[in-house]
Structure formats: C-alpha cells, structure tokens
C-alpha positions as YAML, in Angstrom:
chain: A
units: angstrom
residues:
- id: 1
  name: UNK
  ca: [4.19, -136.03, 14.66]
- id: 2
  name: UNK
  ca: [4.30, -132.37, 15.62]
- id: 3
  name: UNK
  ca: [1.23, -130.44, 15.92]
- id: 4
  name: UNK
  ca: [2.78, -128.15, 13.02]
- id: 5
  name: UNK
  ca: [3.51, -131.50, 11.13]
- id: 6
  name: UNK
  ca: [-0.58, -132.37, 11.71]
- id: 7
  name: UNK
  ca: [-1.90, -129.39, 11.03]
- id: 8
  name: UNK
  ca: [-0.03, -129.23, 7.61]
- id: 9
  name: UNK
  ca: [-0.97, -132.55, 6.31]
- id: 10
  name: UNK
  ca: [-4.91, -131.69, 7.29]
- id: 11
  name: UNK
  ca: [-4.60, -128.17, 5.69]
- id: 12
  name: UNK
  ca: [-3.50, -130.35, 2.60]
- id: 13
  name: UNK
  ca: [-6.27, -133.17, 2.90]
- id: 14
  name: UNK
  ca: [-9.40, -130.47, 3.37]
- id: 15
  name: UNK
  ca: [-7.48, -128.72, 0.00]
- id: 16
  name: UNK
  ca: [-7.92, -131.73, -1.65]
- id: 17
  name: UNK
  ca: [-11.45, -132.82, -0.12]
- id: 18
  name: UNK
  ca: [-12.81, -129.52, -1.56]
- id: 19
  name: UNK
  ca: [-11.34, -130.52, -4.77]
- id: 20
  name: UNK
  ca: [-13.22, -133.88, -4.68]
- id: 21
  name: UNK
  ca: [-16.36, -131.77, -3.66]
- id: 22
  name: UNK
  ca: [-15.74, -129.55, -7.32]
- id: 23
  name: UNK
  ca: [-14.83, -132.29, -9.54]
- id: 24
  name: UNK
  ca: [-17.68, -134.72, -8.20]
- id: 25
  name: UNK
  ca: [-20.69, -132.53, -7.49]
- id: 26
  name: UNK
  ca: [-19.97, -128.82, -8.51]
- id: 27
  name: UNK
  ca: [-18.19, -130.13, -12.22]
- id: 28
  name: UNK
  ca: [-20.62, -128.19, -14.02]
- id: 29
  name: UNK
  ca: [-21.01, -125.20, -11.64]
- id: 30
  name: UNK
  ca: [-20.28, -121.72, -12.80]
- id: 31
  name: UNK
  ca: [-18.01, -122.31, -9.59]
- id: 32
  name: UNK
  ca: [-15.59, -125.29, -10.54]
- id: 33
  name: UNK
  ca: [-15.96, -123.74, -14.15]
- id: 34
  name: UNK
  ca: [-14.07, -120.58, -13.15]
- id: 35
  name: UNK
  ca: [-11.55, -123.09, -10.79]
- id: 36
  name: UNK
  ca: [-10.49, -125.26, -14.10]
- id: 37
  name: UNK
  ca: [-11.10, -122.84, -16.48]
- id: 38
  name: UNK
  ca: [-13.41, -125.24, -18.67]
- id: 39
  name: UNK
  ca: [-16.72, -124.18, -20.40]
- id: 40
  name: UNK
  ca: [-20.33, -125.53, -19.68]
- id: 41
  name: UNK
  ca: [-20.25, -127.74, -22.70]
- id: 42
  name: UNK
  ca: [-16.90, -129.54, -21.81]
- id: 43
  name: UNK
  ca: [-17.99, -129.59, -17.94]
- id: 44
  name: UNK
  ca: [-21.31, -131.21, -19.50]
- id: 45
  name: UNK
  ca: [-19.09, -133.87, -21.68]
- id: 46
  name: UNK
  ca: [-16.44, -134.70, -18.97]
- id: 47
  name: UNK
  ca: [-18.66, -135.02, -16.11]
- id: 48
  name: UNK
  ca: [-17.85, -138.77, -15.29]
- id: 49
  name: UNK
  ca: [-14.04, -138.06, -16.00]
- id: 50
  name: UNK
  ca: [-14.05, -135.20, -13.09]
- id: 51
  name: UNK
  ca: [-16.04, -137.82, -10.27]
- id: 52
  name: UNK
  ca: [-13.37, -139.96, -11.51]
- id: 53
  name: UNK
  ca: [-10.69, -137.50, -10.49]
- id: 54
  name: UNK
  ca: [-12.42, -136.43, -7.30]
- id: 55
  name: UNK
  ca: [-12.55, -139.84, -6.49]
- id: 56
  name: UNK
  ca: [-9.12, -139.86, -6.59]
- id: 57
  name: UNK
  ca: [-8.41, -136.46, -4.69]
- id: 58
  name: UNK
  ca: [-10.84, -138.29, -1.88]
- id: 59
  name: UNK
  ca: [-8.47, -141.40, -1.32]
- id: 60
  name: UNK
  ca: [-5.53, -138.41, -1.60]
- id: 61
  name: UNK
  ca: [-7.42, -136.93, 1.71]
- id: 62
  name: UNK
  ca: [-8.17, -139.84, 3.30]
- id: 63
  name: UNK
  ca: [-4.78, -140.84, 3.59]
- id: 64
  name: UNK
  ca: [-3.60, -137.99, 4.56]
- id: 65
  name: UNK
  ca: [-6.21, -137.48, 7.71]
- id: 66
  name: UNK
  ca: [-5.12, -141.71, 8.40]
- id: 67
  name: UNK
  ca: [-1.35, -140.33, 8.55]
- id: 68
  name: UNK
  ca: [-2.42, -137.10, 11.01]
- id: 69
  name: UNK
  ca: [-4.02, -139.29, 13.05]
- id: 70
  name: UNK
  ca: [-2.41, -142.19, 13.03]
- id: 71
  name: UNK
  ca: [0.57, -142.89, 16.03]
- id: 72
  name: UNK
  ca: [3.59, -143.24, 14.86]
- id: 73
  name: UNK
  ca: [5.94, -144.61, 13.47]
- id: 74
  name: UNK
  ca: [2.94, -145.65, 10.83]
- id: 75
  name: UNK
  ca: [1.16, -141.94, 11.18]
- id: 76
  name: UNK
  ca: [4.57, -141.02, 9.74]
- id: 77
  name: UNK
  ca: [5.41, -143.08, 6.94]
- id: 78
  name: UNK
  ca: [1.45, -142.68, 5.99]
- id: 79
  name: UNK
  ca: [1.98, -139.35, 5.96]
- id: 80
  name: UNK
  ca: [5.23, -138.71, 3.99]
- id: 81
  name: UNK
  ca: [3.93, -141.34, 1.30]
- id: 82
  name: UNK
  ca: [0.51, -139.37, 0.71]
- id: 83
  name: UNK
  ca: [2.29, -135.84, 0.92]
- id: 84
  name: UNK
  ca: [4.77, -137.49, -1.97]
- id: 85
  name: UNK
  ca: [1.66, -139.04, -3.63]
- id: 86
  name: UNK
  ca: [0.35, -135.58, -3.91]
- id: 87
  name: UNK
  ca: [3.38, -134.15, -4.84]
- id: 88
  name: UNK
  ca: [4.26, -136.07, -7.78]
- id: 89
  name: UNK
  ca: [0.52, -136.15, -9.14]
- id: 90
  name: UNK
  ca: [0.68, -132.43, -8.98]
- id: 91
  name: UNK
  ca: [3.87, -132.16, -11.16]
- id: 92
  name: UNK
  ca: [2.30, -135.42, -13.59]
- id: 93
  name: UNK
  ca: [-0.75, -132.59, -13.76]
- id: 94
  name: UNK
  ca: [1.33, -129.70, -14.28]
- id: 95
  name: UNK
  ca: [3.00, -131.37, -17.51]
- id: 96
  name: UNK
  ca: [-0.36, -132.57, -18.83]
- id: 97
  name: UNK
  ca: [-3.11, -130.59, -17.92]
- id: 98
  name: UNK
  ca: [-2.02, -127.36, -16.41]
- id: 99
  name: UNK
  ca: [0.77, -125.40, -15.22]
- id: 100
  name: UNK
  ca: [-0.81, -123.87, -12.16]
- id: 101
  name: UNK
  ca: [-1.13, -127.56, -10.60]
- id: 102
  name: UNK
  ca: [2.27, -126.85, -9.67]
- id: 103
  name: UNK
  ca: [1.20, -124.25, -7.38]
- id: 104
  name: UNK
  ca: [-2.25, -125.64, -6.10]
- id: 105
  name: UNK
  ca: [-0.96, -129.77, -5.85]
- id: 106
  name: UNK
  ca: [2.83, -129.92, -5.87]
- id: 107
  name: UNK
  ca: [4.17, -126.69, -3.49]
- id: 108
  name: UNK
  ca: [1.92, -127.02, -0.77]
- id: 109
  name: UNK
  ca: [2.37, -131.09, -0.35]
- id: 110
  name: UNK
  ca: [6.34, -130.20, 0.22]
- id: 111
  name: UNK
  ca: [6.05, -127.28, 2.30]
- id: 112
  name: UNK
  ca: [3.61, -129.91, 4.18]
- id: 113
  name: UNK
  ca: [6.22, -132.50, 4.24]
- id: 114
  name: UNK
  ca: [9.13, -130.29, 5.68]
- id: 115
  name: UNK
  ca: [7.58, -130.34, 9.02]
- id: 116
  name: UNK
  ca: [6.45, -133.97, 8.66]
- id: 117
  name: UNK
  ca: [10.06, -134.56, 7.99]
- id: 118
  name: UNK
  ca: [11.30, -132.23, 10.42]
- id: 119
  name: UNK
  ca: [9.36, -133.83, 13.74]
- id: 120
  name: UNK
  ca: [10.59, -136.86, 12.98]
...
C-alpha cells in the first residue's frame, strides 16, 4: 500500500484505540461522559456494556494496524475489510445509538479507504 494508504488506516486504528481506552477504562470519567453524552449514573450502570464495546473497537484497531503492516496482497484485503467493518458499524451506530457516529465511525473509515483503494 501507499504510504498515504498506511497512514490513513493507522490514523483510523489509534481513533478507535482511544475509543477502546474511553469505553474500557475512562467509562465513568467526567471525560468519556462529555464524549457520549451519558450521565454518572448510566456510566455507573453500563460499565460492563462499554468494556464490551471497547473490546470491540480494540479488535477494530488491531486489524487495521495487521492490514498497514501487512505486505500485500493480504495487507490489502485486511485493510479494505476492517475500513468496511468500521464503516458499516458506524452507520449500524448512527441508526441506533447516535447520529454523530456517522461523522466520528463511518466518514473517516471511507475517506481512509479511498487511498487504500486508490494504491492498489
């Protein structure tokens, strides 16, 4: 992949390893409070739910480091499945949970994947 294509898909997998970092150890923060717009007692009650989710953002992120580093042609097609993975969770989150997921999740995996695409 390009060094444009690389540096996308890592932009996109520390996004989502600071999003593990918030939903699995700073949940309850006045921090990750303010970023999901939840209050201390449902930050309190959903704890386990949000390690859950960062779990999930951390396999998100670790796939998409394996596809910048990876040679191709597997670096590739690891890459344009996690960027599409992200994608399509951000628009499943965006009709379920918020609207701005759109915006944090969804645009920034495709403008990731246009260069992935593009240096192939």
């Amino acid at each position: 992949m390009s060094t444009l294509a690389t540096l996308a898909a890592l932009a996109l997998a520390a996004l989502h390893a600071y999003i593990l970092v918030l939903e699995m150890f700073l949940w309850t923060t006045p921090r990750a409070r303010a970023a999901f717009g939840t209050s201390a007692d449902f930050a309190a009650a959903t704890k386990a739910l949000a390690a859950n989710q960062g779990l999930y953002n951390g396999f998100l992120a670790a796939g998409l480091v394996w596809g910048a580093v990876a040679s191709d042609p597997v670096g590739f097609q690891v890459s344009v499945f996690f960027l599409v993975c992200v994608a399509i969770a951000g628009i499943y989150g965006a009709a379920t949970a918020s609207r701005k997921i759109i915006f944090v999740q969804t645009v920034p995996a495709l403008i990731a994947l246009v260069p992935v695409l593009l240096a192939r």
